[in-house]
py3Dmol code that shows the C-alpha trace and the ligand (Angstrom):
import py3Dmol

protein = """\
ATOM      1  CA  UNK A   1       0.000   0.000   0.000  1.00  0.00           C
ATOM      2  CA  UNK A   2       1.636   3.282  -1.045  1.00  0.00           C
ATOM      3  CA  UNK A   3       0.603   6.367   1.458  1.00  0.00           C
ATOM      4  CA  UNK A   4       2.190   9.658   0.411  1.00  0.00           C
ATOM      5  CA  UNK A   5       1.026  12.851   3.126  1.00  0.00           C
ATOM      6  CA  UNK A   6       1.342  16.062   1.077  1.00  0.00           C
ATOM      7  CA  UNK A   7       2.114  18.742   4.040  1.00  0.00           C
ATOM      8  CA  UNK A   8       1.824  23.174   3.180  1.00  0.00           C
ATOM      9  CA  UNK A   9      -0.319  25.673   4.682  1.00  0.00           C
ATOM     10  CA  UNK A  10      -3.429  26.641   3.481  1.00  0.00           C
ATOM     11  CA  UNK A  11      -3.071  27.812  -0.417  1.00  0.00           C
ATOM     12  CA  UNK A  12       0.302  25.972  -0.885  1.00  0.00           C
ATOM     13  CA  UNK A  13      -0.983  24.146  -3.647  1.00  0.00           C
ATOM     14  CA  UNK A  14      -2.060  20.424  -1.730  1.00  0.00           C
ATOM     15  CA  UNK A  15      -5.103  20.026  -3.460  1.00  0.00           C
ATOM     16  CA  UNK A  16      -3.334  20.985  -7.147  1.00  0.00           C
ATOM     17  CA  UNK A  17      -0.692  18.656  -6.978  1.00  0.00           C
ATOM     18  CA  UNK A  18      -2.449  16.044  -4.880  1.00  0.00           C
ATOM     19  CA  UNK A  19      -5.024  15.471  -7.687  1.00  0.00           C
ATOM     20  CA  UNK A  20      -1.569  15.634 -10.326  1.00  0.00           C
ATOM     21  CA  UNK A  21       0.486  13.150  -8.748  1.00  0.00           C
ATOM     22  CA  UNK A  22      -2.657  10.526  -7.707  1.00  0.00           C
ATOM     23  CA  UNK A  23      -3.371  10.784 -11.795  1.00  0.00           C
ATOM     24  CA  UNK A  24      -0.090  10.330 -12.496  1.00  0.00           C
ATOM     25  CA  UNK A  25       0.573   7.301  -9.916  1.00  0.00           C
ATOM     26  CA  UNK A  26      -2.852   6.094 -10.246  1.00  0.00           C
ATOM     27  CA  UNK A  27      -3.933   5.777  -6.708  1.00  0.00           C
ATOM     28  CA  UNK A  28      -6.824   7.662  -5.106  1.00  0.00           C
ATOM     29  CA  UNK A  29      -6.602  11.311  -4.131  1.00  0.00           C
ATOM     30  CA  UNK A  30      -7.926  11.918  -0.186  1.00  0.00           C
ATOM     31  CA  UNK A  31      -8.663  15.313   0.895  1.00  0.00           C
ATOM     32  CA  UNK A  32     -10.555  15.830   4.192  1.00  0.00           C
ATOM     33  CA  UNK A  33     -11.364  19.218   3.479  1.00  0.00           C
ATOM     34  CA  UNK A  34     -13.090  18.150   0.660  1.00  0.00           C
ATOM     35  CA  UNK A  35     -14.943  14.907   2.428  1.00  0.00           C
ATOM     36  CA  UNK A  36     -16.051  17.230   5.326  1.00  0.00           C
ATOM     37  CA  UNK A  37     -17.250  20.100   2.789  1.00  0.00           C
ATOM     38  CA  UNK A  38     -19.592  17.450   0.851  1.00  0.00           C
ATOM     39  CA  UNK A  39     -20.804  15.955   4.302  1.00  0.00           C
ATOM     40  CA  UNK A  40     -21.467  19.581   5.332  1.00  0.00           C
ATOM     41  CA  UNK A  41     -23.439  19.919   1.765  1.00  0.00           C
ATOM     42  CA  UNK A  42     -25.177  16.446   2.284  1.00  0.00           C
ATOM     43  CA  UNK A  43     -26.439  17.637   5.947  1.00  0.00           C
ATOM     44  CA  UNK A  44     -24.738  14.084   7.515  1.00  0.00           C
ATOM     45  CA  UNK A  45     -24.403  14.959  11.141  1.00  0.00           C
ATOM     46  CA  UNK A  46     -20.582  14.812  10.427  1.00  0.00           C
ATOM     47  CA  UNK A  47     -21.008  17.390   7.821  1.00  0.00           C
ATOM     48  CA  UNK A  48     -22.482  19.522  10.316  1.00  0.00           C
ATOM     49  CA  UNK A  49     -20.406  19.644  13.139  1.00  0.00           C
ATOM     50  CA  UNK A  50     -17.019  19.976  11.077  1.00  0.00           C
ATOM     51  CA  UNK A  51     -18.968  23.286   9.276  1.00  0.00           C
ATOM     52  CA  UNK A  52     -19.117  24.921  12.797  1.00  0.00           C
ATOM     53  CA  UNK A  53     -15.375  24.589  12.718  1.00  0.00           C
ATOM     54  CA  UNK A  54     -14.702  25.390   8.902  1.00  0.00           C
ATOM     55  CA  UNK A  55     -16.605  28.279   9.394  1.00  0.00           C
ATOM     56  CA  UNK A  56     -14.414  29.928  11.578  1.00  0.00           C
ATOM     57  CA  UNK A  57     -11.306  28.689   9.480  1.00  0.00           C
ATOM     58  CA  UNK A  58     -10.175  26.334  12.940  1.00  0.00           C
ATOM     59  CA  UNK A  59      -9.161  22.807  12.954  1.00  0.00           C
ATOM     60  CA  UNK A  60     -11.975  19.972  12.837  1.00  0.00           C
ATOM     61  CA  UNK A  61     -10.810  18.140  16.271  1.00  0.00           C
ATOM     62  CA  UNK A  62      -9.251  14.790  16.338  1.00  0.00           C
ATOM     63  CA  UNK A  63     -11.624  12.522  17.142  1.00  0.00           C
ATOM     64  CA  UNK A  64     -14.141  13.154  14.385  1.00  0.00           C
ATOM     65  CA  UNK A  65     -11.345  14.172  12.246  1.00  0.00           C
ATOM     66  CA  UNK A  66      -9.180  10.961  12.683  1.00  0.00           C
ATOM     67  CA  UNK A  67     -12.589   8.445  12.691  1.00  0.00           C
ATOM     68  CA  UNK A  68     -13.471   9.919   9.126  1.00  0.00           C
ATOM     69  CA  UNK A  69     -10.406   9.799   7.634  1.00  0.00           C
ATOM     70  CA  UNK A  70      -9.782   5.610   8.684  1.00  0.00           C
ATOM     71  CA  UNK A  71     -13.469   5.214   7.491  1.00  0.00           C
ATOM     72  CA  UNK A  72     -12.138   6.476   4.127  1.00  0.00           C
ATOM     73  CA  UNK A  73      -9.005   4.495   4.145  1.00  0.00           C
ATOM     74  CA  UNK A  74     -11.032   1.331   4.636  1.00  0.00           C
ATOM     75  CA  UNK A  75     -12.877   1.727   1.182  1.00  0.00           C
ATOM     76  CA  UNK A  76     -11.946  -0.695  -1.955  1.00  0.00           C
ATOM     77  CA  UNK A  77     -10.691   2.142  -3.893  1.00  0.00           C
ATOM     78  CA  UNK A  78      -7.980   2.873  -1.254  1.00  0.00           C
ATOM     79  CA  UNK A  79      -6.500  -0.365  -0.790  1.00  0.00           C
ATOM     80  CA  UNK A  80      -3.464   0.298  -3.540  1.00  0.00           C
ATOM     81  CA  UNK A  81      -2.739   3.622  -1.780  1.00  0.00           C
ATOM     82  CA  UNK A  82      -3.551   7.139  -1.391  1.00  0.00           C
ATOM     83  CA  UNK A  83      -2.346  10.086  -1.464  1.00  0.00           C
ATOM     84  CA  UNK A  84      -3.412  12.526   1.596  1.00  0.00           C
ATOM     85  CA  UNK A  85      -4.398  15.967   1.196  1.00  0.00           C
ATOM     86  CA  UNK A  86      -5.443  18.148   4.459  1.00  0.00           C
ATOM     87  CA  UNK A  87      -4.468  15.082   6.691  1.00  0.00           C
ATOM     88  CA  UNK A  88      -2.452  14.572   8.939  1.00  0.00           C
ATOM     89  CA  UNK A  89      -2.551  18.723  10.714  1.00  0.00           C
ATOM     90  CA  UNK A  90      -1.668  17.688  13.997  1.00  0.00           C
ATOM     91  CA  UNK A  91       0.709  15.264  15.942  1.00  0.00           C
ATOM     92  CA  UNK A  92      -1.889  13.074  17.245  1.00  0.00           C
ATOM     93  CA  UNK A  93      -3.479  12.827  14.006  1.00  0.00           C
ATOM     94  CA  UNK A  94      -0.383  11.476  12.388  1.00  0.00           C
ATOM     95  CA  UNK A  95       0.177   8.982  14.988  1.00  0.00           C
ATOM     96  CA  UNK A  96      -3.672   7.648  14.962  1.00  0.00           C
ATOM     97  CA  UNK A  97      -2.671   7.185  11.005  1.00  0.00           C
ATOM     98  CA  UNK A  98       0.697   5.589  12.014  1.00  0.00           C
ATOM     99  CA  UNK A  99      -1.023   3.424  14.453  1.00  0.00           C
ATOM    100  CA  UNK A 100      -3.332   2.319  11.774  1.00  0.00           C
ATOM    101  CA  UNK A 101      -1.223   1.915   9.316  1.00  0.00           C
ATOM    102  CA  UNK A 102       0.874  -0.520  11.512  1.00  0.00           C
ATOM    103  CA  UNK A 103      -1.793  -2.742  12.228  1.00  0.00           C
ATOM    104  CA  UNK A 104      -2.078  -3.881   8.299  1.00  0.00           C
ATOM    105  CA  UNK A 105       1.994  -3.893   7.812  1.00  0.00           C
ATOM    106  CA  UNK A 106       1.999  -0.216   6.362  1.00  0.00           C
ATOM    107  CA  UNK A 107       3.475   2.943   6.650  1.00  0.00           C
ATOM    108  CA  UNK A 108       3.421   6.537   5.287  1.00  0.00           C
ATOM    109  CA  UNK A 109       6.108   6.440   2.490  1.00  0.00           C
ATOM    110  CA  UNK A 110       7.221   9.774   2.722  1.00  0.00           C
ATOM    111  CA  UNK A 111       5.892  13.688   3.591  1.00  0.00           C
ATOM    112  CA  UNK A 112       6.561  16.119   1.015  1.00  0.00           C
ATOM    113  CA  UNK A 113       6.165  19.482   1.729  1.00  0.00           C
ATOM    114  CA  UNK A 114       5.264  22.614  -0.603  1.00  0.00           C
ATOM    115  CA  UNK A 115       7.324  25.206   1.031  1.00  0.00           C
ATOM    116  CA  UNK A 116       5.370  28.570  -0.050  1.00  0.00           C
ATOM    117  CA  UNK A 117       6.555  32.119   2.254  1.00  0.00           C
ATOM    118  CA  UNK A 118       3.063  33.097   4.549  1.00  0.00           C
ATOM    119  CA  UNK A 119       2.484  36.236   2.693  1.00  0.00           C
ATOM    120  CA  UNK A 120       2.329  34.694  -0.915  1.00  0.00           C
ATOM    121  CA  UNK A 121      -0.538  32.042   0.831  1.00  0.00           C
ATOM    122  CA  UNK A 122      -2.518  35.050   1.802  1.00  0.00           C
ATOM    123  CA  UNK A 123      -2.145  36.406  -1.817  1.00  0.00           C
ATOM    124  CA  UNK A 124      -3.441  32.780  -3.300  1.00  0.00           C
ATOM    125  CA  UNK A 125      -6.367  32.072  -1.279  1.00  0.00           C
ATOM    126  CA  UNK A 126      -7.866  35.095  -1.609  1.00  0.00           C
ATOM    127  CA  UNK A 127      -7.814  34.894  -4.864  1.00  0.00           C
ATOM    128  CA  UNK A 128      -8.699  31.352  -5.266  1.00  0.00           C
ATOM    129  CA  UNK A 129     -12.310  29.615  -6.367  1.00  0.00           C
ATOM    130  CA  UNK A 130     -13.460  26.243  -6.821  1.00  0.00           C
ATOM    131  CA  UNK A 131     -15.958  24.485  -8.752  1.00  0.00           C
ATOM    132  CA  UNK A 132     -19.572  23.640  -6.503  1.00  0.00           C
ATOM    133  CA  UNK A 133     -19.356  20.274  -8.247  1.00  0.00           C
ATOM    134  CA  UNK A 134     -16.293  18.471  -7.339  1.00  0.00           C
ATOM    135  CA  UNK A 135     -13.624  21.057  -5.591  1.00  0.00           C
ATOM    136  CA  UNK A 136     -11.398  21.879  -8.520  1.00  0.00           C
ATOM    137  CA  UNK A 137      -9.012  24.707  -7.672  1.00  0.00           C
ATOM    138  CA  UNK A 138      -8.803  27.820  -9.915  1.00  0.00           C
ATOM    139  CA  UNK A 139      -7.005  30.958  -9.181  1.00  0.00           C
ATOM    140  CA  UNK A 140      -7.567  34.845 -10.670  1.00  0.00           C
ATOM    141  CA  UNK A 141      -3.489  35.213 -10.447  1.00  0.00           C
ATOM    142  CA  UNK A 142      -2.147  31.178 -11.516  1.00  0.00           C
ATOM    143  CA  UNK A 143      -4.823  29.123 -12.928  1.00  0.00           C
ATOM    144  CA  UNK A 144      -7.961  30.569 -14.817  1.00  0.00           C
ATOM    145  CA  UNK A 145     -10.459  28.899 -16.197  1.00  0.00           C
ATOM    146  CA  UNK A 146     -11.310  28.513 -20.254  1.00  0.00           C
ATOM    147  CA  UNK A 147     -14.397  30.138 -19.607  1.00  0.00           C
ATOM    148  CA  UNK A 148     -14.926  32.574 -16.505  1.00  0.00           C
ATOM    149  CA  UNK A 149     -16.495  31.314 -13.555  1.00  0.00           C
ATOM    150  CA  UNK A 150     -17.014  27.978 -15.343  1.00  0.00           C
ATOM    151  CA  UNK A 151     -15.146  24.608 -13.991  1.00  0.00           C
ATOM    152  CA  UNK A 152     -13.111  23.233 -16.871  1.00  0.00           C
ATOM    153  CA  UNK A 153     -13.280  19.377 -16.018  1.00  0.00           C
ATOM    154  CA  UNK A 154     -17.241  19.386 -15.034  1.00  0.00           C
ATOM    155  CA  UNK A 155     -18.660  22.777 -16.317  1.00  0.00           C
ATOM    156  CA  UNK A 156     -20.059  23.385 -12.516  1.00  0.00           C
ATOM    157  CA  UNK A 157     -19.911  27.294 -11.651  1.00  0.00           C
ATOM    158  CA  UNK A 158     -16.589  28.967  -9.349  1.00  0.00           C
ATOM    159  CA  UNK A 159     -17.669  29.882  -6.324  1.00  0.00           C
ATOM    160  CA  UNK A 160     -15.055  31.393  -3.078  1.00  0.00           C
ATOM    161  CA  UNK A 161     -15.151  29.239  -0.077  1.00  0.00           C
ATOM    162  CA  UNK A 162     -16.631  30.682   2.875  1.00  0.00           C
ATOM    163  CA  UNK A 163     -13.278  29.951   4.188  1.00  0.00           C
ATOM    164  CA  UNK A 164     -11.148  31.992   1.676  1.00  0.00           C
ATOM    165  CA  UNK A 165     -12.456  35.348   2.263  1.00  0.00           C
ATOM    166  CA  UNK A 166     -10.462  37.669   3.587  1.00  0.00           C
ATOM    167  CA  UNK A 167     -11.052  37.936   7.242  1.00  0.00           C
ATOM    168  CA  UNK A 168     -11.133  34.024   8.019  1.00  0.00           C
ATOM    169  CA  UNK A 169      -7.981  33.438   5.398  1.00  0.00           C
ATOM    170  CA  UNK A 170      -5.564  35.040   8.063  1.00  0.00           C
ATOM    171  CA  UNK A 171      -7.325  33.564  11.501  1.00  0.00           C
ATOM    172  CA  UNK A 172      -7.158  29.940   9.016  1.00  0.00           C
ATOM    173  CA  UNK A 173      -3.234  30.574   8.606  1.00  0.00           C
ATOM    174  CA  UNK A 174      -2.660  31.566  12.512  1.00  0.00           C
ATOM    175  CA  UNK A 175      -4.463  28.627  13.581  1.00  0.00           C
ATOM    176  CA  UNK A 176      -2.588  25.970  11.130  1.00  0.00           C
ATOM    177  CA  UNK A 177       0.894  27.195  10.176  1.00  0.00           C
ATOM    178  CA  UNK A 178       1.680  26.190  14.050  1.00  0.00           C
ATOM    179  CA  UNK A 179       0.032  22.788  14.151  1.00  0.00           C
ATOM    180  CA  UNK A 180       1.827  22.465  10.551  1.00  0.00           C
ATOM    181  CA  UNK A 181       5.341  23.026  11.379  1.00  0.00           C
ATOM    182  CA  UNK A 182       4.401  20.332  14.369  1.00  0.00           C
ATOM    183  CA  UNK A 183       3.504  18.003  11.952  1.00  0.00           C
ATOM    184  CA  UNK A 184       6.829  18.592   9.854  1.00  0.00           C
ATOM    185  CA  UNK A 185       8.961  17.622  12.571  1.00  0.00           C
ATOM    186  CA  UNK A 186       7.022  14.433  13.227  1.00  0.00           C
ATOM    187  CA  UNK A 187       7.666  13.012   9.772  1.00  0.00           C
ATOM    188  CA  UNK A 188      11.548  15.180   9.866  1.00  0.00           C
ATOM    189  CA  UNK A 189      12.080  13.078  12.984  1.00  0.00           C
ATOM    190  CA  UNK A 190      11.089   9.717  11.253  1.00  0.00           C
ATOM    191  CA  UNK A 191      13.563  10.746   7.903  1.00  0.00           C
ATOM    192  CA  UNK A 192      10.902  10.780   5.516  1.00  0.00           C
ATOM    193  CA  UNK A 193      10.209  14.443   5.296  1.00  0.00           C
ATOM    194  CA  UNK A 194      10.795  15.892   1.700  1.00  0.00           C
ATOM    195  CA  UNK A 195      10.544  19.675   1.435  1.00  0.00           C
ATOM    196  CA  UNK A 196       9.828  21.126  -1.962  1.00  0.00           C
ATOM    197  CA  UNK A 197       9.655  24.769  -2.868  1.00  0.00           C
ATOM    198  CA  UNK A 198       5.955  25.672  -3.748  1.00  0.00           C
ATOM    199  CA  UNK A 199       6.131  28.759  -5.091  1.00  0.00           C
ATOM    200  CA  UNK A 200       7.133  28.007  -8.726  1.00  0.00           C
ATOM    201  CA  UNK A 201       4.824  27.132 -11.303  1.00  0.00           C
ATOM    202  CA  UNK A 202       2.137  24.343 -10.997  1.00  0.00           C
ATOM    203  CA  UNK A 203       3.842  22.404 -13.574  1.00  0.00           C
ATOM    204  CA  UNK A 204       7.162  23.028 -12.369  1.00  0.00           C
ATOM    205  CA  UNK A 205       6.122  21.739  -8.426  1.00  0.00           C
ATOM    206  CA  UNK A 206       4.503  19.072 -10.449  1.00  0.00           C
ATOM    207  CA  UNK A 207       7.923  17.690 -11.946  1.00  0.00           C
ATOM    208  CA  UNK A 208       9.311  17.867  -8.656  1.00  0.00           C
ATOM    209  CA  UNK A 209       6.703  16.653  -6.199  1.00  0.00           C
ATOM    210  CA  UNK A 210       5.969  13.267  -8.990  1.00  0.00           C
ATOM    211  CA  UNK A 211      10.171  12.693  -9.000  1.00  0.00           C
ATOM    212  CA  UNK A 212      10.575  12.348  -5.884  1.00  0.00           C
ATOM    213  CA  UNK A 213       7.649  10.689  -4.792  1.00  0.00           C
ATOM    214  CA  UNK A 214       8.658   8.083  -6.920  1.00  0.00           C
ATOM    215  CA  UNK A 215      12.314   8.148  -5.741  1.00  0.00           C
ATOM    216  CA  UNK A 216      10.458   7.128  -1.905  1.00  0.00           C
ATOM    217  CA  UNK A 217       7.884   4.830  -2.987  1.00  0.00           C
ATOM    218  CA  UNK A 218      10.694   2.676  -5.467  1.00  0.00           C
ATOM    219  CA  UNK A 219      10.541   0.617  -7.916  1.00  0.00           C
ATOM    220  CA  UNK A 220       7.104   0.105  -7.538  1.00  0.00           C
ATOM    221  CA  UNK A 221       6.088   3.442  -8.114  1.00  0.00           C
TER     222      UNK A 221
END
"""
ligand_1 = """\
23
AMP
P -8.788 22.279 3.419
O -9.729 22.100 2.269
O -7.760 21.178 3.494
O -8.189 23.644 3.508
O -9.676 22.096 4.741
C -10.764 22.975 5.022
C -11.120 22.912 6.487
O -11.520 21.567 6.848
C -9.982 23.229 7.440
O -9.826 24.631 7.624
C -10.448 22.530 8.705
O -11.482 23.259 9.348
C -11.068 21.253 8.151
N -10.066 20.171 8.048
C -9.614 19.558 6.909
N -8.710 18.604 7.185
C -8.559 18.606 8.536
C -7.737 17.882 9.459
N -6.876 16.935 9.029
N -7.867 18.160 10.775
C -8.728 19.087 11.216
N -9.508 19.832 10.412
C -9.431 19.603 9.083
"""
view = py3Dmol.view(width=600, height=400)
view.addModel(protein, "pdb")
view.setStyle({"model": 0}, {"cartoon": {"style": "trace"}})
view.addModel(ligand_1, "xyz")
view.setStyle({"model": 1}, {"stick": {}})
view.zoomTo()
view.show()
């Protein structure tokens, strides 16, 4: 089983290259931003409780957090690997995964990071929108779409998060870039941290971030 954890703060491109690199390894792409935002849309109980703490750009807590993700994990089209987006964000998070990991002979293959300076995050997410459909990332700056405000893999309209507007985007970075760094020195400490600079071009993070994944995952890969 091949787990990859991509690690950067808000707006540091996770979602981008998460859904580049799962294409290009062909294992499934697992963001729990995006599985709380559709339980949030679907009204599930889950849903509900994480938007309380979405809303106010703070961290989901562990419990529910660390439940939903393993729920996830334990679904068919998981079992060749993933590739986590959004998880782990805090130490005890990335032991729960460790610990379950462990129990069927597995373990995170390696961390990379997208290393992108705090102010240039603030610049990206507020100028970032997504598609209501699926969660595809566009930016007014990096990435536009063919057709304004129109999602070029599903033709769904842009919309901003909640979460992206201005006042929440800097409590958001407070709250995580601390619980980030945290989890950076977990995976540092275990040797399987690879930091990558993230503010380059998609395509030129994308090179990077798919080489040396595959250097850590082998000949497999
Ligand atoms: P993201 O789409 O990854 O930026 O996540 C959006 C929001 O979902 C975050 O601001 C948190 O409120 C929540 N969230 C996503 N992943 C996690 C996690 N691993 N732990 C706690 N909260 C999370």
């Amino acid at each position: 089983m091949k787990i990859l954890v991509l690690l950067g703060g808000p707006g540091a491109g996770k979602g981008t290259q998460a859904q580049m690199l799962a294409a290009d390894l062909g294992i499934a792409h697992v963001a729990t931003g995006d599985i709380f935002r559709a339980a949030a849309r679907d009204g599930t109980p889950l849903g509900l409780e994480a938007r309380t703490y979405m809303e106010r750009g703070e961290l989901v807590p562990d419990g529910l957090t660390t439940a939903m993700l393993l729920e996830r994990l334990a679904r068919p089209d998981a079992a060749a690997g993933v590739i986590l987006d959004g998880f782990p964000r805090t130490r005890a998070q990335a032991e729960a995964l460790d610990a379950a990991l462990a129990e069927r002979d597995a373990g995170v293959s390696a961390a990379i990071s997208l290393d992108v300076p705090t102010e240039r995050l603030v610049e990206r997410l507020s100028g970032r929108y997504i598609c209501a459909a699926a969660g595809h990332s566009y930016n007014v700056a990096t990435r536009q779409p063919r057709v304004a405000g129109i999602c070029d893999e599903d033709g769904s309209g842009l919309i901003q998060r909640e979460d992206d507007k201005p006042a929440t985007v800097r409590a958001r970075l407070a709250a995580q870039m601390e619980s980030l760094d945290e989890v950076a020195g977990y995976y540092r400490e275990r040797g399987i941290l690879v930091a990558i600079d993230g503010y380059r071009s998609i395509d030129e993070v994308a090179v990077d971030v798919s080489a040396k994944a595959r250097a850590r995952l082998g000949a497999d890969a």
